[in-house]
N, C-alpha and C positions, 0 to 999 in steps of 0.2 A: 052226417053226410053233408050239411047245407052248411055244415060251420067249415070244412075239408074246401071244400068249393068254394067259398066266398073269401078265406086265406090266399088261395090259389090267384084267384081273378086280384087280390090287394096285392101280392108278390108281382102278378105282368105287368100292372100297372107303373108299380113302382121305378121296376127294371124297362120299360117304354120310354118314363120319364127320365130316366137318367141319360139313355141312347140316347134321347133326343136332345136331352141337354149339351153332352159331347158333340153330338154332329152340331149344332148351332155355334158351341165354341171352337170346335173344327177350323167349319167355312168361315167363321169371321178375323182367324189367324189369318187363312190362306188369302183372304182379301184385303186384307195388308199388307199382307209378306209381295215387296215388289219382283215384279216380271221381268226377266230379260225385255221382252216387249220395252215396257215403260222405259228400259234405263235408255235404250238408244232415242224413243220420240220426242219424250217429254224432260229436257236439262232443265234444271234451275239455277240461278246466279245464285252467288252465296250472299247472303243477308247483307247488304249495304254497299254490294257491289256496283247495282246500277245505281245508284243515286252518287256514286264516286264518278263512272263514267260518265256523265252527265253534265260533271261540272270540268274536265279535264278538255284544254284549249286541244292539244293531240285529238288526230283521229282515233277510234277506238271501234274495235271488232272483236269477238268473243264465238269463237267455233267451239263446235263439239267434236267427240273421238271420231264421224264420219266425214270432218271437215263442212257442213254446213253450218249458216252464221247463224248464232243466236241471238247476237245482241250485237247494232251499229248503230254507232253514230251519225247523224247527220253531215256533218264533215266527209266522214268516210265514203257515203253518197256522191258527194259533192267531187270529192277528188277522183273518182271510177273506181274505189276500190273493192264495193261491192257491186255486183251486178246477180240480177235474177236468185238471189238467197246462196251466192256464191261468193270468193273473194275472189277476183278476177285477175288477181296478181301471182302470176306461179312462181315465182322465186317466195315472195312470202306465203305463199302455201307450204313450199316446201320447208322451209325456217319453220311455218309453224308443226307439221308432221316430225322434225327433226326433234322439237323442242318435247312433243306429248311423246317421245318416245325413250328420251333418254333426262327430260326435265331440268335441263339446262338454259338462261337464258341466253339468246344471238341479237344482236344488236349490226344491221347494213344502211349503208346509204346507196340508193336505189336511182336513177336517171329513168325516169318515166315519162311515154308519150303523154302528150297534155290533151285533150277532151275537145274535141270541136275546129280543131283550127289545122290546115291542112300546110303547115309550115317548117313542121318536124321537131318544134319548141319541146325543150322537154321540163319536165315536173322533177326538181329535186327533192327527194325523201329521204329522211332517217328512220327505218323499220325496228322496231325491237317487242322480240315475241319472250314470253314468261308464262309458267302453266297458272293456271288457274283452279285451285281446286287437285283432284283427280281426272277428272273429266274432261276436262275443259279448258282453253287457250288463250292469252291475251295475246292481241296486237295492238300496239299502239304505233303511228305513223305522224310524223311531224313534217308538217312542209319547209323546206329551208330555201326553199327558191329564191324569197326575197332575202336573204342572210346572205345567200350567194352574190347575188344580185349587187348590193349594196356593199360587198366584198369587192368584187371586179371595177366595181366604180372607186371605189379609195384606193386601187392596185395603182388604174388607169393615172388617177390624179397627180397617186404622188411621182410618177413614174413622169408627169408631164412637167409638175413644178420641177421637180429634180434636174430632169433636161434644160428648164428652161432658165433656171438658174445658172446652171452649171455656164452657161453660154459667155453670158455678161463676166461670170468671176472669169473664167479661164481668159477672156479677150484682157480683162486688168492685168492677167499675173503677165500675159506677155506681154503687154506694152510695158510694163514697170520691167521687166529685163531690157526690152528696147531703150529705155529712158538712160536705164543703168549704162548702158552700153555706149549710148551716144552724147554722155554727159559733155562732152568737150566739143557738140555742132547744135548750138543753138537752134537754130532752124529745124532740125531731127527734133530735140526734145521738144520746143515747141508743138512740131505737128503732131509725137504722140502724147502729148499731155493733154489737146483740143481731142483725139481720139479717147484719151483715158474720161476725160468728163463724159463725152458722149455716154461709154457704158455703165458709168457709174451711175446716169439719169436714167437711163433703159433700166438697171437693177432696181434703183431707188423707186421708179414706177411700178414693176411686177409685184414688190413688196408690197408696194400698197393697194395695189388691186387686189393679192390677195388677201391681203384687212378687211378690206372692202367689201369681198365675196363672203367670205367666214362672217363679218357682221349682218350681212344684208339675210343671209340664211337663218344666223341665231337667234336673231334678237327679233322682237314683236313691234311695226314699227310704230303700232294706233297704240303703245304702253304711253308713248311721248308726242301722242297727235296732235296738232294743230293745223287751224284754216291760213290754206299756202297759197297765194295768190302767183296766178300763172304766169301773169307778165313779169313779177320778180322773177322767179326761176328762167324766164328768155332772157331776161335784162344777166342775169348770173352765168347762164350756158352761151349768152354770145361776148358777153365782156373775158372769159376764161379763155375761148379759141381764137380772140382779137388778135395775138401776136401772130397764130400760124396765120390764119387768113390773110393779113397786108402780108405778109412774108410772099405769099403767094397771088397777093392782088385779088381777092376772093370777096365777093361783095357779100354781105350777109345782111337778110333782111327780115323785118317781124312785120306781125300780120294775123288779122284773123278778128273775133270779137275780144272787146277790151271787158274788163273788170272779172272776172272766172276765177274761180278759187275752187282749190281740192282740198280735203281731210288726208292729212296723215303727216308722217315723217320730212321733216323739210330738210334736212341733210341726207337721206337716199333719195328723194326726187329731184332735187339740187343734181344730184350725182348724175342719177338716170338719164335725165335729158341731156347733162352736160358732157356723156358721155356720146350721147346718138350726134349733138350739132360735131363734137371734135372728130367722131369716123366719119361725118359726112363732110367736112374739111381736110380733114387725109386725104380722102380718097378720090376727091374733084380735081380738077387740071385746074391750073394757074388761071385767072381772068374769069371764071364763072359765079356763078352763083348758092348758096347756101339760103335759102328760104325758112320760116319757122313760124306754122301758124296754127292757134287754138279756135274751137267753139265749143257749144254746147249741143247735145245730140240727144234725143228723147230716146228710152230705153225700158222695155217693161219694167223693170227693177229699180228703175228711177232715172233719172238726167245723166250722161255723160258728161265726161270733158275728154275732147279729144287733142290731143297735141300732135302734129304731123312735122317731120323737118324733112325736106326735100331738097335734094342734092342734084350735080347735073354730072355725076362722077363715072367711074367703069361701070359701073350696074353690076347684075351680082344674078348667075347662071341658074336656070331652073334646078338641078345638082344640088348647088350650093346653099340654095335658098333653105333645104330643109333641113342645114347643120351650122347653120351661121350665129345659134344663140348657144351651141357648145362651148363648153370652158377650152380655152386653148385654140380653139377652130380658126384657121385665119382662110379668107379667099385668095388673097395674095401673098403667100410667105414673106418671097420676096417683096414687096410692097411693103409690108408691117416690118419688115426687119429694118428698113428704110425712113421710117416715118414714127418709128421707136414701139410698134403695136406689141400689148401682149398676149391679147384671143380671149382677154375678160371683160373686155367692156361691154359686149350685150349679153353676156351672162349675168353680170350685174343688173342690167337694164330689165331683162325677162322674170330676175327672181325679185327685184323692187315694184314693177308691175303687178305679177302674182301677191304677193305678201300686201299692196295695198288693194284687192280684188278686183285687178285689171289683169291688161293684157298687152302686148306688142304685137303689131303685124306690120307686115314687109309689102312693097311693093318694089319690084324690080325690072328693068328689061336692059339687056348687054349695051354697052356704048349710049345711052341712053339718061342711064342716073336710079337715083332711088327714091324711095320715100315710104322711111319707119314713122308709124303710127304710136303714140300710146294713150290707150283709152284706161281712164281712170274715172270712178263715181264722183259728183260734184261734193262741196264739201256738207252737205247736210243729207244727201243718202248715204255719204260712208259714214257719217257720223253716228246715222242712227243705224247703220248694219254693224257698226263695232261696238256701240249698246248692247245689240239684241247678242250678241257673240257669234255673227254667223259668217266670222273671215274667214273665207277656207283658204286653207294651206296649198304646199305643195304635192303634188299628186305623185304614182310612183314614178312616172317616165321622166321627173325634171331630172335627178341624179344622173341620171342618165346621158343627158343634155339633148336628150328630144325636146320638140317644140311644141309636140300636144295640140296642135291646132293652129299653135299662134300663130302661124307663120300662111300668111292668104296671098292669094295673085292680083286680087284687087284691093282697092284705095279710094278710099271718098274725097279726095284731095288729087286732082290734073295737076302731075307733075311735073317740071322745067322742062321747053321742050331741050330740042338734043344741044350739047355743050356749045357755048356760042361765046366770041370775043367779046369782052363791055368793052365800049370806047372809052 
């Protein structure tokens, strides 16, 4: 009976242990086996995903099947494309709902309001969405604004030299049929052959301004720096406008402190100035003055030198003042078509300023006169800031042919008063 009973109790025991066994491997299946729950709250990137987004210049966003972001970029922040754990952009929402649905990639370029500015500027984008996984979405967005940007300026340009080319060739081809024509009246061919030089020296100028420009943009001018003593470059920029000025009875005068030296390029700063004294002898009336005076100017960043040329000419309209360092820009067309201008000489002037970490500023008032500034480091702070490698360039707005600041209403230099007869 005690052996019946104690088989008994080893038999439940056994069969306890086993039930218990199965239910422990049961519940430890079912606590693995994932949940509807899980699959929607908790996505995962696929193994080496984010360390790929991470390093990619494109913005980058990664939604799941309910359209909330699981993974953005910094960038992406920064352009508004996510907001509050949303993509805030509904065409690419919808690109991306399009793409988890049929698993095709779409690739747009997008015109988007820009972030803060109440001017209606827009953000160009290239969207291209790809699935990711199962689950899961890429977007990646690429700004092209400045592609654009820097597009519209090469359109502009060439469309200006084109023009302004075209000008001077076509005025030759008709005077050489004029010439043709009137070969038997001396006098005729004469006066168009005096005509035909004229625009052959207007062409032969544009050309070379724009040498000038293209060089002054490419080339680094502290590769070939040396200390430029200022009074040569006045001695250089008023001996070069000698002939217009007696042409015109135009007194021109130097001034200012003597011995000053700048670091850098001595053929663009040659240029630079010699290009401000010749518009400020264009554009003065007969019998006035052309002034041209340096000094040196204390500066947190070290000593200036400031070169100022002061004219007693048309002066130059508030308007005007803030498109006057544009490629092409003239104030007076007619004036420059007259006096042979091509609209590059303070293009020049403002990209040789920058390039040696200066600047150009203007002073102007109508019937009055002018007086462009340009402030450059003396020659031992540029020297040691072209050591240290810290010449900055050009910013985005110069392409542009904005002036970025340069362009100020005042002058530290009292300029000629209003146009006056020299005896």
């Amino acid at each position: 009976m005690n052996a019946a009973v104690a088989a008994a109790a080893a038999i439940a025991g056994v069969l306890t242990g086993v039930i218990a066994m199965l239910a422990f491997r049961w519940s430890e299946r079912e606590q693995k086996r994932p949940t509807r729950t899980s699959l929607h709250t908790d996505p995962v990137l696929p193994p080496g995903v984010d360390t790929v987004l991470s390093v990619l210049r494109s913005s980058a966003v990664v939604l799941d099947e309910a359209d909330a972001v699981v993974k953005a970029s910094s960038a992406a922040y920064a352009l508004g494309l996510v907001r509050g754990g949303k993509l805030a952009v509904e065409p690419m929402l919808q690109m991306a709902r399009d793409t988890r649905r049929d698993g095709e990639i779409r690739q747009v370029e997008l015109d988007l309001p820009r972030r803060g500015t109440g001017r209606g500027e827009a953000l160009a984008v290239s969207a291209r969405v790809a699935p990711l996984g199962s689950r899961l979405v890429l977007l990646l967005v690429e700004d092209l604004t400045e592609a654009r940007r820097i597009e519209a300026v090469r359109r502009d340009f060439v469309a200006n030299v084109s023009h302004e080319l075209k000008t001077p060739v076509g005025a030759l081809s008709l005077l050489s049929e004029a010439v043709m024509g009137a070969s038997e009246e001396p006098e005729a061919v004469e006066r168009f052959a005096g005509r035909m030089q004229i625009e052959a020296t207007r062409l032969t100028n544009l050309v070379q301004e724009l040498i000038d420009l293209s060089r002054v943009q490419n080339d680094d001018p502290l590769e070939d720096a040396e200390p430029v003593r200022i009074d040569e470059l006045v001695a250089e920029a008023i001996d070069r406008c000698r002939h217009q000025a007696g042409a015109k009875q135009i007194t021109m005068a130097a001034g200012g402190t003597a011995d000053l030296s700048i670091w850098g390029n001595r053929g663009q700063l040659a240029a630079a100035l010699g290009n401000l004294v010749e518009n400020a002898v264009n554009y003065s009336p007969a019998r006035t003055r052309v002034g041209i005076a340096a000094r040196r100017v204390t500066a947190p960043g070290g000593d200036l030198i400031e070169i100022a040329v002061t004219d007693q000419g048309i002066g130059i309209s508030d308007k005007d003042k803030e498109r006057i360092f544009e490629r092409f820009y003239r104030v007076d067309p007619a004036r420059s078509r007259a006096t042979g201008g091509t609209g590059l000489g303070l293009a020049i002037v403002k990209h040789v300023a920058a390039s040696h970490s200066g600047e150009v500023t203007v002073w102007s008032s109508e019937g009055q006169g002018s007086t462009f500034t340009l402030r450059l480091p003396e020659a031992g702070a540029a020297r040691d800031r072209a050591t240290d490698d810290q010449t900055p360039g050009l910013d985005e707005d110069d392409e542009t042919g904005q002036t970025d600041g340069t362009t100020t209403v005042s002058s530290p230099y009292e300029p000629f008063s209003a146009p006056e007869v020299l005896p």
